[in-house]
C-alpha positions in Angstrom: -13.5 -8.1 -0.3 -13.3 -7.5 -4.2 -16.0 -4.9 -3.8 -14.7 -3.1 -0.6 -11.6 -2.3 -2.8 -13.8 -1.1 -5.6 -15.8 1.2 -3.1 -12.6 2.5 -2.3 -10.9 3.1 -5.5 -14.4 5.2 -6.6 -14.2 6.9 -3.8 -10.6 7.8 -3.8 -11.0 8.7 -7.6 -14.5 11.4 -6.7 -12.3 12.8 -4.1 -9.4 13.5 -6.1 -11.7 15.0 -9.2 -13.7 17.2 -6.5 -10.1 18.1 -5.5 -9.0 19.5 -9.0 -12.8 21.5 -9.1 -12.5 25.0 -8.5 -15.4 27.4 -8.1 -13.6 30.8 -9.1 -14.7 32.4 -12.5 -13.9 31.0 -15.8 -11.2 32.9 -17.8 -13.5 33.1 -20.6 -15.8 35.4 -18.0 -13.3 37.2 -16.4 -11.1 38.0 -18.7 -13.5 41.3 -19.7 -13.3 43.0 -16.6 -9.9 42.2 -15.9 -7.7 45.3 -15.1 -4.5 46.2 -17.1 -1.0 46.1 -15.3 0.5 48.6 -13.4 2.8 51.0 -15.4 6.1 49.4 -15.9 4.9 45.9 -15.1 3.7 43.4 -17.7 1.4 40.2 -17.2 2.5 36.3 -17.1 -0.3 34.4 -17.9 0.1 30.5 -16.2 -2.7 27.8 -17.3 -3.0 23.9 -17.6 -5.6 22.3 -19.3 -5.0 18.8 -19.7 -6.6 16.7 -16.5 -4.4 14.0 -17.4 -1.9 13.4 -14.2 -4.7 15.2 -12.0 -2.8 14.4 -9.0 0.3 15.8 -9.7 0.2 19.5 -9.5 3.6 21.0 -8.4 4.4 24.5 -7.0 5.1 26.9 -10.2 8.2 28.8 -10.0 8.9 32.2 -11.4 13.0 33.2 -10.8 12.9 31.1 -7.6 9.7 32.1 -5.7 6.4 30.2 -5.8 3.5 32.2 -7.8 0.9 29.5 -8.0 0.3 25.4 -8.6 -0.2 23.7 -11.6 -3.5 22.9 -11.1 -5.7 21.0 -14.0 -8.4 23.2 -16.1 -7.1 26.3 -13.8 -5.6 29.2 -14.4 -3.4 32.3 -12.7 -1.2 35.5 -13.5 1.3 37.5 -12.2 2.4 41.1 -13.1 5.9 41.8 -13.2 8.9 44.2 -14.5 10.3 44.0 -17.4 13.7 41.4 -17.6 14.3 38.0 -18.0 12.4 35.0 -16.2 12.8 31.6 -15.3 9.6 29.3 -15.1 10.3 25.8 -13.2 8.2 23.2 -11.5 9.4 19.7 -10.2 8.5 16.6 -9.1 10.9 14.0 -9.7 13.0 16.1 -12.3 12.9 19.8 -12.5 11.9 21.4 -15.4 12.6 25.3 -17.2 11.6 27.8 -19.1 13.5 30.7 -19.4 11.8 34.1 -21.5 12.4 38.0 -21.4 9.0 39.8 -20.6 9.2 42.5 -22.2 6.4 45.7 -21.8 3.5 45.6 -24.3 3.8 42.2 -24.7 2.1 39.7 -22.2 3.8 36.0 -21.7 1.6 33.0 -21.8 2.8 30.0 -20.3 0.9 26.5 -20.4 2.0 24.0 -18.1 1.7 20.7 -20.0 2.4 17.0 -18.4 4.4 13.8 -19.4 4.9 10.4 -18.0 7.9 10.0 -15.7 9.4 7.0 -14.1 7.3 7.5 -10.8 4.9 9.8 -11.3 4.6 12.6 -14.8 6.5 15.9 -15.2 5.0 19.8 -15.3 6.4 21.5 -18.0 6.4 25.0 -19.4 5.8 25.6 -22.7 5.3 29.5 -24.3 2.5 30.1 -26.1 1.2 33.0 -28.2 -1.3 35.0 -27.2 -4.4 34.0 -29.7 -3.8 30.8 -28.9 -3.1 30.7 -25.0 -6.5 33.2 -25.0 -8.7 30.0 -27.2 -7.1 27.4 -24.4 -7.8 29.4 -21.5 -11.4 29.9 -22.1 -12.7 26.7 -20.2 -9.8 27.2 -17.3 -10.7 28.5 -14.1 -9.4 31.1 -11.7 -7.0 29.2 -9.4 -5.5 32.9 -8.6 -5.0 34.1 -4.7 -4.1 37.9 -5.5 -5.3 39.6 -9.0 -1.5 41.1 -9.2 1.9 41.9 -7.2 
């Protein structure tokens, strides 16, 4: 019985890894033939790139609609106007971020974690741009549009 149980724990712990994988392109490849934003938008850049609470990847929030999931070692960006924003993911407690985006100047956001009660909490954290572009070069693509 012992061993059933471990079967299943390995099992359930190589489904959940294969479940954080993703096959898109690595930021550190990409990022050269990315395109620039469209006049009079500027880009968010989202990434995560601890795998510690793999399983808990919440919906990422900018000013109330979902952009993306807080997926480990993955990556994703958004193109918007100018103005101020609002960054919030939850699981048992919500978490924010509030920024002005302003044009010329690109927003990097990391989305660390931290033990909760039940289960850990997504945060956002800004993060300047030399240093978001050295953490971001092992993430991967987790994008489903290039830009809105």
């Amino acid at each position: 019985m012992k061993s059933l149980v471990q079967r299943l724990a390995s099992l359930s712990l190589i489904a959940l890894l294969a479940a954080c994988a993703t096959g898109g392109p690595k930021y550190k490849e990409m990022s050269q033939s990315l395109t620039t934003p469209q006049p009079g938008t500027e880009r968010i850049w989202f990434y995560r790139t601890s795998v510690l609470g793999a399983a808990v990847q919440p919906a990422v929030k900018l000013n109330g609609e979902v952009v993306g999931s807080a997926v480990p070692g993955g990556f994703f960006y958004v193109d918007r106007a100018p103005g101020d924003y609002t960054v919030t993911t939850a699981t048992e407690l919500e978490k924010k971020l509030t920024f002005t985006l302003e044009q010329g100047q690109p927003r990097y956001v990391r989305l660390d974690i931290s033990m909760g009660l039940f289960v850990g909490h997504v945060y956002a954290v800004l993060v300047d741009e030399e240093k978001a572009k050295k953490e971001m070069d092992s993430t991967t693509y987790i994008g489903k549009t290039a830009a809105k």
